[in-house]
C-alpha positions in Angstrom: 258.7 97.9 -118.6 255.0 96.8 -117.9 253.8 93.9 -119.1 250.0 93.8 -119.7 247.4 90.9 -120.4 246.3 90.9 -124.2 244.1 89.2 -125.9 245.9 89.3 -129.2 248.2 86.2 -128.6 246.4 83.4 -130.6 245.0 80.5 -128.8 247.7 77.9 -128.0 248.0 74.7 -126.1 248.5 75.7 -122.4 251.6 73.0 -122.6 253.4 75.7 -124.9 253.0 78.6 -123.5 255.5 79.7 -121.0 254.3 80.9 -117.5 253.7 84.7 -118.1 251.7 83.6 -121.4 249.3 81.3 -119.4 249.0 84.0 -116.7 248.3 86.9 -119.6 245.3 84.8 -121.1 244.1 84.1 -117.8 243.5 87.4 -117.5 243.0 88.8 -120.6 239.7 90.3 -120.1 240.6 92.2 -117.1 240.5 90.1 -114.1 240.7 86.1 -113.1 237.0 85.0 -114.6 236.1 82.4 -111.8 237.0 80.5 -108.8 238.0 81.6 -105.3 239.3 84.7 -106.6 235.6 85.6 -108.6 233.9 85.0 -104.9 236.2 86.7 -102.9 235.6 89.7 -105.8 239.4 90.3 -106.5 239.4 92.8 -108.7 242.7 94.2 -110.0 245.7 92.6 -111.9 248.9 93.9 -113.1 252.0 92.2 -114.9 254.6 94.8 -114.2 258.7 94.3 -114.3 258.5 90.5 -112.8 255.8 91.4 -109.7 252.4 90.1 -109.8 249.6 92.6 -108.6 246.4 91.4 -107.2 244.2 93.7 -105.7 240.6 93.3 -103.9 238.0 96.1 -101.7 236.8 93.9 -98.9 233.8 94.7 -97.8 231.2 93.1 -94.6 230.6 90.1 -96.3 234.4 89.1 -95.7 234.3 89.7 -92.2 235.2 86.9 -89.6 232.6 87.1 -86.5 234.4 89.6 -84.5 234.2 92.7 -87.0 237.0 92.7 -89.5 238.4 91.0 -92.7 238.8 87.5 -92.1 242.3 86.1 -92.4 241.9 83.6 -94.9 240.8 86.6 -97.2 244.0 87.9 -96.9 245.6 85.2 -97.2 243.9 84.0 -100.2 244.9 87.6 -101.7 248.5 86.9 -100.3 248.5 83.3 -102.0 247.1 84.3 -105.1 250.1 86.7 -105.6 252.6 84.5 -104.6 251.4 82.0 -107.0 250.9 83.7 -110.1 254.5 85.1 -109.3 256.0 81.7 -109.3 253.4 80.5 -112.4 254.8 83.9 -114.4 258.4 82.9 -114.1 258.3 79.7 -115.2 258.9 78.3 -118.9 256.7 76.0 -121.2 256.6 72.7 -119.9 256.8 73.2 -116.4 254.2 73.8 -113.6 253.6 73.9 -109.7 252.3 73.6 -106.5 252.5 75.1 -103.3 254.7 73.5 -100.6 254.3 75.7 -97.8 252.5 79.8 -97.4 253.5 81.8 -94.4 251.5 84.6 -93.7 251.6 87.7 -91.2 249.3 89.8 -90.3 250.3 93.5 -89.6 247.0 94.7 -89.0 243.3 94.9 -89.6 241.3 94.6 -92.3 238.2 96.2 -92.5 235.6 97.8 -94.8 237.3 101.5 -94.2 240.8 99.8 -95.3 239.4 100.7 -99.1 241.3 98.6 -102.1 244.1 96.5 -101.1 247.0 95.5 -103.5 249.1 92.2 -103.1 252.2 92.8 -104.4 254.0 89.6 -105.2 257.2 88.5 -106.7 259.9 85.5 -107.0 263.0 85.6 -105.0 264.2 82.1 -106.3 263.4 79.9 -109.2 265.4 76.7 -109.0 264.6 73.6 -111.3 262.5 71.9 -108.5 261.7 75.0 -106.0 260.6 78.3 -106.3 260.5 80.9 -103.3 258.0 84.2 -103.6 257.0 86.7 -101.0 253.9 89.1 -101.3 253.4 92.5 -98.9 249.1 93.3 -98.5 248.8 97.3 -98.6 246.6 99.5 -98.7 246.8 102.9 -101.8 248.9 104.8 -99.2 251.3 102.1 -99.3 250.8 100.9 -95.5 251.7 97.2 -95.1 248.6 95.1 -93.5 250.0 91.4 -94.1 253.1 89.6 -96.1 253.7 86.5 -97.2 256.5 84.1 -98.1 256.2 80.9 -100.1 257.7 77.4 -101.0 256.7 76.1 -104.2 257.4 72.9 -106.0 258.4 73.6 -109.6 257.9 69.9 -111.9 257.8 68.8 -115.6 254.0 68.5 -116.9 
């Protein structure tokens, strides 16, 4: 089943929405509106069966000094998935924040790459943790960097 975004949920008070509510008016209008992942030019979300897909096309103004995507483009990409993952699964009332992001690095990054995809889900949702992992590949399906995640799940 996919889940999509939609506008057509009225207005509520984020406090009573659950997680996947909050995360479909965040990006209702096709894409997160601002922040990191505006200036990093992510540009691709998908609600589909419990994964979170966050997708970017890196380009020469990501690249580190010598030549390819820098890392903490990647990992932003990585941590972005893991996160909205976690925020998805949980229920009204509840929030968090990340404990601890591992990320590894398969490969390079650069402009030729094309659009990238960050697939993440939830492995765990406990009543004070929450555990995610996210894989970085390319439209082939080639794996350039994963992810894992500790997240600290609390009562707003």
């Amino acid at each position: 089943m996919t889940q999509t975004a939609t506008a057509e949920r009225p207005a509520r008070p984020l406090s009573e929405m659950t997680g996947l509510e909050q995360i479909q008016q965040i990006f209702a209008h096709g894409g997160p509106p601002r922040g990191l992942p505006a200036t990093l030019d992510f540009d691709h979300v998908e609600l589909i069966d419990g994964r979170v897909i966050l997708g970017g096309t890196p380009d020469e103004r990501h690249y580190n000094p010598i030549g390819t995507v820098h890392g903490g483009y990647i990992a932003s990409l990585l941590d972005s998935a893991v996160g909205c993952a976690v925020h998805a699964s949980l229920p009204a009332g509840q929030g968090y924040t990340t404990l601890e992001l591992k990320v590894a690095y398969h490969r390079a990054v650069t402009k030729k790459t094309g659009p990238l995809r960050a697939v993440g889900r939830v492995t765990h949702l406990g009543r004070r943790a929450a555990f995610a992992e996210a894989t970085l590949v390319d439209l082939e399906g080639r794996a350039y960097a994963s992810a894992t995640t500790t997240c600290l799940v609390f009562d707003r």
